[in-house]
C-alpha positions as CSV (number, residue, x, y, z in Angstrom):
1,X,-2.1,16.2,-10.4
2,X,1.4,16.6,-9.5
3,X,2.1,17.3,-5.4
4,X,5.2,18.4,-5.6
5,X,6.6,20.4,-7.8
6,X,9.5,23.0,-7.9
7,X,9.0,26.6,-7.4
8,X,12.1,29.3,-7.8
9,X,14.5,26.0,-7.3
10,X,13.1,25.0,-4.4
11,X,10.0,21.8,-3.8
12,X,7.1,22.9,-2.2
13,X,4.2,20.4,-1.4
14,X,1.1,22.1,-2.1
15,X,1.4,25.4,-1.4
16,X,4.3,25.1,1.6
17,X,8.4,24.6,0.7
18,X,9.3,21.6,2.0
19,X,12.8,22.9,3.8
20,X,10.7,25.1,5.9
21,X,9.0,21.7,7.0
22,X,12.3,20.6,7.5
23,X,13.8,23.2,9.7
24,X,10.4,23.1,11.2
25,X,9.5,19.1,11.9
26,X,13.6,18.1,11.8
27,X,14.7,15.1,9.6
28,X,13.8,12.6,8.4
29,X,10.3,13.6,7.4
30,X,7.6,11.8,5.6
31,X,5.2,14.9,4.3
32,X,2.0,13.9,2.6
33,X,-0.4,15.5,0.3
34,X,-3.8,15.6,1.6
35,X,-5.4,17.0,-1.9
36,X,-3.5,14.2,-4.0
37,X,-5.1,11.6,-1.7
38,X,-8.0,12.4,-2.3
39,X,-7.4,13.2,-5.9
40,X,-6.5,9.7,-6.3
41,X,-9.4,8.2,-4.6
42,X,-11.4,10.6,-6.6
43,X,-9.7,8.7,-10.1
44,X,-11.1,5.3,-9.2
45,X,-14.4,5.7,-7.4
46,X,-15.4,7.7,-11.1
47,X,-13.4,5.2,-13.0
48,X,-15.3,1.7,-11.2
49,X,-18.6,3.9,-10.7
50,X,-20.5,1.8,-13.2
51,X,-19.5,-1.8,-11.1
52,X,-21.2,-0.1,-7.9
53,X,-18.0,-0.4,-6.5
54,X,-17.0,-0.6,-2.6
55,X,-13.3,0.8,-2.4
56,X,-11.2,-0.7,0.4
57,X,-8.0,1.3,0.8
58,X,-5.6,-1.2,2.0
59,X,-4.3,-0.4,5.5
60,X,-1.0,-2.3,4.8
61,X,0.3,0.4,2.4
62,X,-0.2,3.2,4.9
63,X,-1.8,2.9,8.5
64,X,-1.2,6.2,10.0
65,X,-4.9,7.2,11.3
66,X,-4.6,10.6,9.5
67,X,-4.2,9.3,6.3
68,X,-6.9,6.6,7.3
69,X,-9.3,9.7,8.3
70,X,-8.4,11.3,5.2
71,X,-10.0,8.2,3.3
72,X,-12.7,7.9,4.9
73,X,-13.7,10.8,5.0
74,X,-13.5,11.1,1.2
75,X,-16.2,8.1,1.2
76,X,-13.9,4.9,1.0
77,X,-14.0,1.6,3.6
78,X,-10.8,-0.4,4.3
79,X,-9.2,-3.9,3.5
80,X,-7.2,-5.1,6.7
81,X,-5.3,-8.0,7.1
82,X,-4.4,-7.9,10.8
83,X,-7.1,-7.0,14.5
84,X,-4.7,-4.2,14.3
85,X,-5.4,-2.9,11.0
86,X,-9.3,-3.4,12.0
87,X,-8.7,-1.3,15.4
88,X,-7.0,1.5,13.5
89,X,-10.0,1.6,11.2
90,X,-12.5,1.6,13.9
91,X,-10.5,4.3,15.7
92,X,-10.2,6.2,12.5
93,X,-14.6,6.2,12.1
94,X,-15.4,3.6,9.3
95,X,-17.9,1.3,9.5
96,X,-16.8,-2.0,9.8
97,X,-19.4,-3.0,8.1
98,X,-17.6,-2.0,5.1
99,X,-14.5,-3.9,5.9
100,X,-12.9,-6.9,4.1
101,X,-10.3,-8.9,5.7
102,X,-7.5,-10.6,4.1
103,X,-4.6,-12.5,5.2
104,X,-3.4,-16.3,5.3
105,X,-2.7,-16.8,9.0
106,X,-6.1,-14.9,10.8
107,X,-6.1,-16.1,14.8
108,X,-9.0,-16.9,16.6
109,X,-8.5,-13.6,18.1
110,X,-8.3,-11.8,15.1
111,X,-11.7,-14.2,13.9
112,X,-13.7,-13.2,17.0
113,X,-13.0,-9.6,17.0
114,X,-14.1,-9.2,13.3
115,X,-17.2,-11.4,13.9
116,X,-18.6,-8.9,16.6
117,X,-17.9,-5.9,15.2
118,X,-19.7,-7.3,11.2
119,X,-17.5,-6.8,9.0
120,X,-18.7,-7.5,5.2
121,X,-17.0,-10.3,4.6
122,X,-13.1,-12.6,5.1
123,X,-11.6,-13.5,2.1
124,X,-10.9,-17.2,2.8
125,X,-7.5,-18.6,2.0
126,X,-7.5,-22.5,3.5
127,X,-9.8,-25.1,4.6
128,X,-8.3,-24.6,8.0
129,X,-9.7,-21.2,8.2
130,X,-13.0,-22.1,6.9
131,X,-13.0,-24.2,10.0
132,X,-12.0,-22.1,12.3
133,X,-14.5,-19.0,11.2
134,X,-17.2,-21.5,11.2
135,X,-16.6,-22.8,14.8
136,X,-16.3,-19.1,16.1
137,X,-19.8,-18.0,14.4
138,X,-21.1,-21.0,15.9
139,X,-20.0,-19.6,19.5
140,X,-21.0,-16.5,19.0
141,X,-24.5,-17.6,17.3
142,X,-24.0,-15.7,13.9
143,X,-23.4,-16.4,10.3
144,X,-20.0,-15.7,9.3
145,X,-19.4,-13.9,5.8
146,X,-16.8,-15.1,3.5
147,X,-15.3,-14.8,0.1
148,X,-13.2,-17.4,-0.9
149,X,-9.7,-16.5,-2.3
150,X,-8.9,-18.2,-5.8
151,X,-5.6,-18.4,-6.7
152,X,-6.0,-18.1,-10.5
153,X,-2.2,-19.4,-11.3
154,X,-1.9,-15.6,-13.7
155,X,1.5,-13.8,-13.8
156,X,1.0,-10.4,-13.1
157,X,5.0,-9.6,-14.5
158,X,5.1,-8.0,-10.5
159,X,8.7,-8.8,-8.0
160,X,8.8,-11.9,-6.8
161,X,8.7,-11.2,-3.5
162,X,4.9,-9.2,-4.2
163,X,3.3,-11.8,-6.6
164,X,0.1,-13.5,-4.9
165,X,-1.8,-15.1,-7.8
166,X,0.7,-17.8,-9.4
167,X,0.9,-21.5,-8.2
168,X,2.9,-22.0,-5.9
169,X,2.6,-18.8,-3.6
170,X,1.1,-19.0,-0.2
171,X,-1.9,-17.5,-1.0
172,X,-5.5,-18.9,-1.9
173,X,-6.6,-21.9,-3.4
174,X,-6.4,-24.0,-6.8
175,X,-9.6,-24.0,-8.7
176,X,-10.4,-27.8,-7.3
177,X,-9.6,-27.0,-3.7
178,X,-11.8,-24.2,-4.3
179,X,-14.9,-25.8,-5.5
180,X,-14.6,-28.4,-2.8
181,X,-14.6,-26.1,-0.3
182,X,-17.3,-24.1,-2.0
183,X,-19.7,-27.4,-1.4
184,X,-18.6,-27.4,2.1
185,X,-20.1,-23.9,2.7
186,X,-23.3,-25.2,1.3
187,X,-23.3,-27.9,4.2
188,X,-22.3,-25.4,7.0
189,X,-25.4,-23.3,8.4
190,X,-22.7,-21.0,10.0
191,X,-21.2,-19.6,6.8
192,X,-22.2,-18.1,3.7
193,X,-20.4,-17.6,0.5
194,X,-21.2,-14.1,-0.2
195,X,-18.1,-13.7,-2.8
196,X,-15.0,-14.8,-4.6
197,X,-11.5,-12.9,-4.5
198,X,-8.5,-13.1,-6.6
199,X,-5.6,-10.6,-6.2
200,X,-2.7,-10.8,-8.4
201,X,0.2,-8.9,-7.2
202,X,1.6,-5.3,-7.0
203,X,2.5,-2.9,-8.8
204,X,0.7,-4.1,-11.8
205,X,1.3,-1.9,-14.8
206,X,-0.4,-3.6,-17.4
207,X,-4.3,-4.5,-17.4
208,X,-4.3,-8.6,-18.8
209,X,-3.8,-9.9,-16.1
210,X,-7.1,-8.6,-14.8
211,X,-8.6,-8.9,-18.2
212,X,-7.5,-12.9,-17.7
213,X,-8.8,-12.8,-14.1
214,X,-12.0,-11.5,-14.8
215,X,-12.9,-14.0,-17.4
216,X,-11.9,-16.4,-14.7
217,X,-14.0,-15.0,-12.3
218,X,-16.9,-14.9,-14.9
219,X,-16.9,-18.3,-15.0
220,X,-16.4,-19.3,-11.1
221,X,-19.7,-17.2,-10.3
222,X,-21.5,-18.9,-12.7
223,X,-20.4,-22.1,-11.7
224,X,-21.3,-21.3,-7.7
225,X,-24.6,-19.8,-8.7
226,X,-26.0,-23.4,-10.3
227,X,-25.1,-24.4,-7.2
228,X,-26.8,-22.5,-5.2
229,X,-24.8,-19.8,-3.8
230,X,-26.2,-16.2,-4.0
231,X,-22.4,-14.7,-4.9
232,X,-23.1,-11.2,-4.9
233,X,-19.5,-9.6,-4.8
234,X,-16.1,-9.7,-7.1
235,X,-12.8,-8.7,-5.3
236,X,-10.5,-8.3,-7.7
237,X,-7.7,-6.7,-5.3
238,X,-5.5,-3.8,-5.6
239,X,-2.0,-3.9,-7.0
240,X,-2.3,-1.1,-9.6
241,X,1.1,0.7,-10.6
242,X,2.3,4.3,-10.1
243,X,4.6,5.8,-11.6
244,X,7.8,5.4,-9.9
245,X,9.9,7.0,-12.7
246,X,8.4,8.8,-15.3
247,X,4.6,8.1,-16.5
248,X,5.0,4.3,-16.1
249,X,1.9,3.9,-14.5
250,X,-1.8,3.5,-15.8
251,X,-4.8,5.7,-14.9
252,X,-7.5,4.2,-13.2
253,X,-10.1,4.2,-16.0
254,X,-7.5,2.0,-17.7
255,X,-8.1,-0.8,-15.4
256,X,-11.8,0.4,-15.6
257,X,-11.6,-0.8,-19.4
258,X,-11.9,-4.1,-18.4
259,X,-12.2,-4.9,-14.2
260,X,-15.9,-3.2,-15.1
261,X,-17.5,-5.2,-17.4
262,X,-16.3,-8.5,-16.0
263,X,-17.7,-7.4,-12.8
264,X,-21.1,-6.4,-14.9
265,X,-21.0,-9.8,-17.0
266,X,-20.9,-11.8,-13.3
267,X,-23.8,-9.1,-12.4
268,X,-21.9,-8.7,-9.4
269,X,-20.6,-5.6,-7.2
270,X,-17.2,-5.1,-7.1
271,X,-15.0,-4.8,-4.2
272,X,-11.3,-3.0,-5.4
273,X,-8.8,-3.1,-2.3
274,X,-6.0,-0.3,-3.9
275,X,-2.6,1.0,-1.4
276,X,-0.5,1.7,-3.4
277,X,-2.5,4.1,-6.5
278,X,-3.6,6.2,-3.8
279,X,-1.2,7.0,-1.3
280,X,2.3,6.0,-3.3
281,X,2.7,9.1,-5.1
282,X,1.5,11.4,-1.8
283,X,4.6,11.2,-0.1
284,X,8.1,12.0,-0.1
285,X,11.0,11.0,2.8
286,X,12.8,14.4,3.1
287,X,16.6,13.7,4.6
288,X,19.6,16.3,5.3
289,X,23.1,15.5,4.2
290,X,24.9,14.6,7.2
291,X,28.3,13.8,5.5
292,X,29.9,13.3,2.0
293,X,33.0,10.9,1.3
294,X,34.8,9.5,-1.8
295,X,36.0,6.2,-1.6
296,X,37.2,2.8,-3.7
297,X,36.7,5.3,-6.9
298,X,32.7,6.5,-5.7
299,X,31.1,9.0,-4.2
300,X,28.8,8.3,-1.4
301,X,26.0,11.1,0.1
302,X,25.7,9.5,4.0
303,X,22.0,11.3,5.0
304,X,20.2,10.5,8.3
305,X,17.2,9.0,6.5
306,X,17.8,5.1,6.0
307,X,16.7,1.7,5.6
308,X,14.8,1.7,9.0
309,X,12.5,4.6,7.7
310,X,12.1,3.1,3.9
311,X,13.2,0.1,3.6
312,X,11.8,-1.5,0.1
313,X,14.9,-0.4,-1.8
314,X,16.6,-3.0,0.4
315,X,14.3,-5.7,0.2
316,X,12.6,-4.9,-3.4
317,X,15.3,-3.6,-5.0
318,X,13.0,-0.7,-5.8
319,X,13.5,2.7,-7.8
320,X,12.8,5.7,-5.9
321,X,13.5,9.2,-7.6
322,X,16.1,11.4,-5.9
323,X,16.4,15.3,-5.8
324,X,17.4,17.9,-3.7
325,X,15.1,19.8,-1.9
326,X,17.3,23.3,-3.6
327,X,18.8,22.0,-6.6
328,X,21.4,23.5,-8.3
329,X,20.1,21.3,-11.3
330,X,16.6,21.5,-12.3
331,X,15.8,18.2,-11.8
332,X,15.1,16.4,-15.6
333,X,11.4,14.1,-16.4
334,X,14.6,10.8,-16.9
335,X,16.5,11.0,-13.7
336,X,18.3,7.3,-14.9
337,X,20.9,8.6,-17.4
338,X,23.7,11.1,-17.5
339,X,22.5,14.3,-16.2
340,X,25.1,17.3,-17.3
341,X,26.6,19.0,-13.9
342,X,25.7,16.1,-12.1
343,X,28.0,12.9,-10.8
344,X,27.2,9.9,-10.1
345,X,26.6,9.1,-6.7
346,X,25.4,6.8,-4.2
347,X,22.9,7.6,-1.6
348,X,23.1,6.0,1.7
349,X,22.4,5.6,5.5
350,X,24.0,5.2,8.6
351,X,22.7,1.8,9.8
352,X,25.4,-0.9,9.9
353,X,24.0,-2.5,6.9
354,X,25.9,-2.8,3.4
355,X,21.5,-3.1,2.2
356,X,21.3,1.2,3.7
357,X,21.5,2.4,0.1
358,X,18.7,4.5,-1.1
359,X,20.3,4.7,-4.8
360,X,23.0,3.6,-6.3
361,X,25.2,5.0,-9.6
362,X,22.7,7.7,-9.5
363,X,23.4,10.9,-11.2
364,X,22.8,14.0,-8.8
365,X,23.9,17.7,-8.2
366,X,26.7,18.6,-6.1
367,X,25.4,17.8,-2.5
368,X,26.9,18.7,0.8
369,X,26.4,18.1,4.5
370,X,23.3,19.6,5.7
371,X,21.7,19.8,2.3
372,X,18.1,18.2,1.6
373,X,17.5,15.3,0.0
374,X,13.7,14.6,-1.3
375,X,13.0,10.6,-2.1
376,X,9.8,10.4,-3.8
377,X,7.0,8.0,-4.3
378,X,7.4,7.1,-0.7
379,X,3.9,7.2,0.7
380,X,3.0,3.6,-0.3
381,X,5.1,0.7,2.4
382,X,7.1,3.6,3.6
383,X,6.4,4.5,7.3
384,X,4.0,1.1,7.5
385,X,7.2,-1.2,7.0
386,X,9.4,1.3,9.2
387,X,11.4,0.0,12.2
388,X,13.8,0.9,15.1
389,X,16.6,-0.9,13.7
390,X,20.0,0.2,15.5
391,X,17.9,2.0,17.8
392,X,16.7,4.5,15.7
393,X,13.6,6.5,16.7
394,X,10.4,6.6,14.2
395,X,10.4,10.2,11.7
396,X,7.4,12.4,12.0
397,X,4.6,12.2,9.7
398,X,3.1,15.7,8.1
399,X,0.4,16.3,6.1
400,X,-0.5,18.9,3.7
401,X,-3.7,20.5,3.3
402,X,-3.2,23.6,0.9
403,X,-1.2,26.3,3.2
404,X,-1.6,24.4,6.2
405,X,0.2,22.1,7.8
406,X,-0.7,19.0,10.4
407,X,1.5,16.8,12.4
408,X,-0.4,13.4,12.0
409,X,2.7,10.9,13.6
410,X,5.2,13.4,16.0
411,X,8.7,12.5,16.2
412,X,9.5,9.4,18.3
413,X,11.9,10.2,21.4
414,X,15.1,7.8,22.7
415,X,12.7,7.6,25.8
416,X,10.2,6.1,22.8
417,X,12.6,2.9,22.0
418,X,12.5,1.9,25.7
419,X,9.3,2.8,26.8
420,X,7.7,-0.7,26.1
421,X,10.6,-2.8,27.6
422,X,10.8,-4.4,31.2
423,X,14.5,-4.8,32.3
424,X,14.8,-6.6,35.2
């Protein structure tokens, strides 16, 4: 399913052109498809189907309670890593119940509040927090629920800054610490080892490393169910890769192949946590062209969207396609080589920061102040990793439902950027 797509040189989302959501809603502008989230969604709860599957979008790629409604809604729970991510659930109608929370560095807070409202289970990551959820079921006289996180020491090929499964990275544990604290759980009538969890990374684009995980897992089950342990769940994580460029990225039933009958050989239900599959590709940042310059031999397009508002080209180094909203180029299926009646160009922001770039060396049509630029792939740590930074107010969030048209974040004000500040 493609979201956007070019009609008479001009990119509509759905059925509505995206410069009249401009004119409309200003710039920058995050504009989501509502029928490709769903449509996503749709690809891996038939894909996993046979695994029983619970699917727990991960609030960390996008939090905004439309797009969390929009999940719901379309039967999925939630994977939150923060109180806050479990508020926004709760505020957007799932059942906590449903929820799995992850995360290295959970408060007691965080603990409590996740306790009392029964969520399905913590994925552990230390000793310490073993500890710490034990003491608070105690307290509050319940059983607490837990999966313990195993950090299977498996490359997923990912950035380095968005691998989670090798030695050495901060989270889970090491097979040994594992077990021992597996024994521990055994001992502790406030806890029970409903689970195990491994997650690899993101964007994965290739499926052995959760062919390799899942023989892992496999064995790790086993090995808690002799004893004693009733493990009923595998959490295998998220992480799967979109297409970012051209067709790069894997269909869900590709994963299926072999997440599913690992799951099945452990006779356990799965639990998938995916961000990025379903709501990268739903998204793109639309900015206008506030001014053009050449210098030191290259051509620079300065537009109002910028690092604040999507900032994972400056931190990850990450490829984001780059078209006008009007081309005078029909924009090619390689947008990485030479591109005839285009020039090379780089694409930046205003914020005092030599990291503002968007793209760099990229080929694009003749652009010129208050023309539109479209950044796709944007829905996925886009607006969730957004800031203020040089006092720059928040974008508005849209979201597309056929014809019509919903504002789901409005526009932040300058009155916005102070209103939580207490001069003296």
């Amino acid at each position: 399913m493609q979201p956007f797509v070019y009609r008479n040189d001009e990119l509509y989302c759905e059925d509505v052109p995206v410069s009249r959501l401009a004119a409309e809603y200003g710039t920058p502008l995050w504009i989501y498809s509502k029928a490709f989230l769903r449509h996503q969604l749709g690809q891996i709860q038939q894909a996993f189907a046979a695994a029983e599957p619970v699917i727990c979008y991960s609030v960390k790629a996008n939090s905004n309670l439309g797009i969390l409604q929009v999940m719901h809604e379309a039967g999925s729970s939630f994977d939150v890593v923060s109180g806050g991510e479990l508020y926004r659930v709760k505020a957007a109608g799932a059942d906590p119940t449903k929820v799995v929370f992850a995360g290295v560095g959970k408060t007691d807070e965080e603990i409590r509040f996740a306790l009392e409202n029964r969520i399905l289970m913590f994925d552990v990551e230390s000793e310490a927090e073993l500890d710490a959820i034990s003491r608070i079921a105690a307290e509050l006289g319940v059983v607490g629920p837990i999966a313990l996180r195993l950090n299977p020491d498996i490359d997923a090929k990912t950035h380095a800054k968005t691998t989670t499964g090798k030695k050495g990275n901060k989270f889970g544990m090491d097979i040994e610490r594992f077990q021992e604290l597996a024994d521990k759980v055994l001992r502790d009538p406030h806890l029970e080892l409903l689970g195990i969890h491994m997650h690899l990374g993101s964007p994965i684009l290739t499926t052995e490393p959760y062919e390799l995980a899942g023989r892992k897992a496999v064995e790790v089950v086993q090995s808690l169910r002799a004893k004693g342990h009733n493990i009923r769940w595998l959490n295998l994580g998220g992480g799967f890769g979109i297409s970012y460029r051209q067709n790069e990225g894997p269909a869900a039933s590709v994963y299926a192949e072999v997440i599913v009958p690992a799951a099945r050989e452990a006779g356990c239900r799965l639990v998938l946590e995916p961000g990025r599959f379903v709501v990268g590709n739903s998204a793109v940042l639309v900015s206008r062209v506030v001014f053009t310059k050449r210098e030191g031999g290259k051509l620079f397009v300065i537009q109002d969207g910028a690092m604040n508002d999507l900032i994972r080209p400056a931190m990850y180094d990450s490829f984001h396609r780059l078209w006008p909203v009007r081309p005078q180029v029909a924009m090619p299926e390689n947008v990485e080589g030479e591109i005839p009646g285009c020039e090379k160009t780089d694409v930046v922001g205003p914020i005092c920061e030599s990291s503002d770039y968007f793209a760099k060396d990229r080929c694009l049509p003749p652009l010129k102040r208050g023309d539109l630029l479209a950044t796709f792939s944007a829905g996925a740590y886009g607006m969730s990793m957004s800031s203020n930074y040089n006092s720059r107010p928040r974008a508005a969030e849209i979201l597309v439902d056929g014809s019509s048209v919903k504002v789901i974040r409005r526009r932040e004000t300058y009155a916005d950027l102070v209103a939580h500040e207490l001069p003296e």
